[in-house]
N, C-alpha and C positions, 0 to 999 in steps of 0.2 A: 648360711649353708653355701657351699659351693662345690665344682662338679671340675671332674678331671677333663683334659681333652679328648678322650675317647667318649666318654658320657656325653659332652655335646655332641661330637659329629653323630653320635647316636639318635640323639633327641632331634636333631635339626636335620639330618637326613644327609650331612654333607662327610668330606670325609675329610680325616688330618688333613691331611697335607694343606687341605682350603685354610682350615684352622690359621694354620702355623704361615699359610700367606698373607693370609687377614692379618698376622698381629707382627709378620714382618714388615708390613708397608704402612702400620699405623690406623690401622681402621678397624681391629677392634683386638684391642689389646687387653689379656686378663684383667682381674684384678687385684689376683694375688697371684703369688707362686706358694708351693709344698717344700717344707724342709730341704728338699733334695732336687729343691729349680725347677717342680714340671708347673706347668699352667694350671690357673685354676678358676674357673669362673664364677661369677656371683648372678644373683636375679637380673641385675643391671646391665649386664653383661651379656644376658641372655636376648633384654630386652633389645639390646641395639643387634644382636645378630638377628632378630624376629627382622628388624628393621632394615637392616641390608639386604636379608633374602626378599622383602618384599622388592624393594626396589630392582634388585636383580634379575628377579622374573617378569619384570616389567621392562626389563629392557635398557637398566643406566647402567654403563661403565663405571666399573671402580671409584675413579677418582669423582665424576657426579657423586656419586652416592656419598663419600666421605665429605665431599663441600657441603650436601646437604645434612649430614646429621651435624657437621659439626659447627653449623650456621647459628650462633647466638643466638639471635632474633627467634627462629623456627621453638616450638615447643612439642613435645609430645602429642599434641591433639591437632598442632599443624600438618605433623607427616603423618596422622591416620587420614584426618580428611583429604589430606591431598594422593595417597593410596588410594581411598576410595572411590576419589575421581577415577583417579586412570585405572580404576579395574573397571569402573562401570563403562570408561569408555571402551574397553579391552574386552567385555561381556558382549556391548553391544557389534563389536567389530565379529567375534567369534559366531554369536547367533546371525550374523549375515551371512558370514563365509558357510556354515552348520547349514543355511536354507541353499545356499550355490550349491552345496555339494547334493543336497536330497534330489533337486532338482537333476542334477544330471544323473544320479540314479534312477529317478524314473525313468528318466529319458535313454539309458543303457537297457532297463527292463522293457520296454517299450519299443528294443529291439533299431533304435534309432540311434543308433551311433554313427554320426556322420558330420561331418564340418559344415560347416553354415554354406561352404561355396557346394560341398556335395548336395548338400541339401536343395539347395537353387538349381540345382544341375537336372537334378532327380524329379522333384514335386512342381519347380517352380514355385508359383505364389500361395501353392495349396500344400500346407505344414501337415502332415502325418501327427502330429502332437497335437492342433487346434481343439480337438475334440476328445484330448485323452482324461481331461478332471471330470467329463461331464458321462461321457462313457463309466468311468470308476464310480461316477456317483451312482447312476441309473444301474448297472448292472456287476460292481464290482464283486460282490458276493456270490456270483454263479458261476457255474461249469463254462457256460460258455465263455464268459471273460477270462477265468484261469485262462483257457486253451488257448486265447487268441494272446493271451500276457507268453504262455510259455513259447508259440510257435513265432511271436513277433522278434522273441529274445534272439532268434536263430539264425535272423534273415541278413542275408547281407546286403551291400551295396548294388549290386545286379540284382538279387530277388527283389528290393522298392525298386528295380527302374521296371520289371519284367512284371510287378503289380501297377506298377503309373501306367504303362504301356495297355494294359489290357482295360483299365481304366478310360483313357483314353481313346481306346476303340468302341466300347462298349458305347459311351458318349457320344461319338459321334455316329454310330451306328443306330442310335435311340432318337438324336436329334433330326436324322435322318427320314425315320419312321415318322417322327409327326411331322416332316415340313410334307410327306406324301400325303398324308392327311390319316393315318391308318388308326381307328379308334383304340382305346385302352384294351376292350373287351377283345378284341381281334386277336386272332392265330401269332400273326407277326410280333406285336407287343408282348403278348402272353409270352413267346420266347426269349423275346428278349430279359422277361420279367425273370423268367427261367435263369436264364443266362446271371443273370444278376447274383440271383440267389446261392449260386455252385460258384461263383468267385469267391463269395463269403465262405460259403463250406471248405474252398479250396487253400484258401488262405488263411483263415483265422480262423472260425468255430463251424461246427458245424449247425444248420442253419433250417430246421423244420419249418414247413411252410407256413403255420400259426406265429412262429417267430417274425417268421419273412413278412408278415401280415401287419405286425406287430411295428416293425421298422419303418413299412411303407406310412403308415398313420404317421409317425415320428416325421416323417420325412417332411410331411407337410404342416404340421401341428407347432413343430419346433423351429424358428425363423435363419437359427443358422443352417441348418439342413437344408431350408428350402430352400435355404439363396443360391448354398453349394449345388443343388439339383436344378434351379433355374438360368443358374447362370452358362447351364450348357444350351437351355435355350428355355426362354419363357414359358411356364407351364409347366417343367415339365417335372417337377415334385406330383403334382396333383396327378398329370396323367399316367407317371411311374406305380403311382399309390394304388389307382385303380386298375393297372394291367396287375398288381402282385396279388392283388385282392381275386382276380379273375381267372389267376393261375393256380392261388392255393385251391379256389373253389372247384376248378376242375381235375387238378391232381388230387383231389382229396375225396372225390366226390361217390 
């Protein structure tokens, strides 16, 4: 049986004109002609253009591709396994690039679009992203994590420096407070605890005091948190936990 050159470029997806290149420069020449000279293809015929497109989409020019089918030695079951090499290498290359690219869509959802030097400019050595898998784990399913996914989407370059900045103050205005010696339960702290709580509402979700309660335990319970809350000054996970605890309990009271 055999197939006109419109039927192939049909079947193989390509179009004349390829055809008629292909068997002008010798790389895959009918193998018959029709009463009236048009091309005509056989199985065999078929099979070597299976063979070129493979190689094509891998990337070999032309004339590779004709050295290798028309390589004596090479057999049929040489240029499948050696296709399957180079797609499996070519799968594995794609599933890399496929995980680069997820990644930086979170990282656009995440509202963090920024160059590695903006980023250093902005956070410093404290990454806005450190805690974004563990966040997703813990609360990705709730209102509040939407709210904080959709208002983080929004912010720009000045809104993270005008959050680092208040961050920053907050920090050392807390650090502050305990080197005066000012207990957790105290008015001062309690404010400060306060203050805390409405950065969150203000910023990302909003943040009811059971929540806020919620986070303070985290804060201490969970060793990257603590570090990030101690390293503004020893202690002070533990004593943040019990000013929020001291705040829910009396604004809620």
């Amino acid at each position: 049986m055999s197939y006109s050159v419109g039927q192939v470029a049909g079947f193989a997806g390509v179009t004349v004109r390829t055809l008629h290149h292909y068997d002008d420069i010798g790389l895959l020449v009918p193998g018959g002609r029709s009463h009236a000279g048009h091309r005509r293809y056989d199985d065999a015929d078929l099979d070597r253009l299976q063979q070129i497109l493979f190689y094509r989409e891998l990337g070999f020019p032309l004339e590779e591709v004709a050295a290798l089918l028309d390589d004596p030695a090479a057999d049929p079951r040489a240029h499948l396994r050696r296709q399957h090499e180079l797609l499996t290498v070519r799968i594995e290359q794609l599933q890399k690039m496929a995980a680069a690219v997820e990644h930086a869509m979170e990282a656009r959802e995440m509202g963090i679009d920024l160059t590695p030097e903006e980023r250093f400019e902005v956070f410093g050595d404290k990454d806005p992203e450190q805690y974004a898998e563990e966040a997703e784990r813990r609360w990705g399913g709730t209102e509040a994590y939407a709210e904080s996914q959709h208002r983080a989407a929004r912010y720009t370059k000045d809104d993270w420096r005008r959050i680092q900045a208040e961050v920053d103050a907050w920090s050392e205005g807390y650090a502050g407070l305990m080197a005066a010696g000012e207990p957790p339960t105290g008015e001062a702290a309690m404010d400060m605890a306060e203050e805390h709580r409405q950065h969150i509402g203000k910023w990302f979700y909003d943040c009811p005091y059971e929540a806020h309660r919620c986070l303070g335990e985290m804060y201490v319970s969970d060793e990257r948190f603590k570090a990030f809350y101690d390293a503004m000054r020893p202690g002070l996970a533990e004593h943040l936990k019990e000013a929020i605890a001291a705040n829910a309990a009396r604004r809620t009271a």
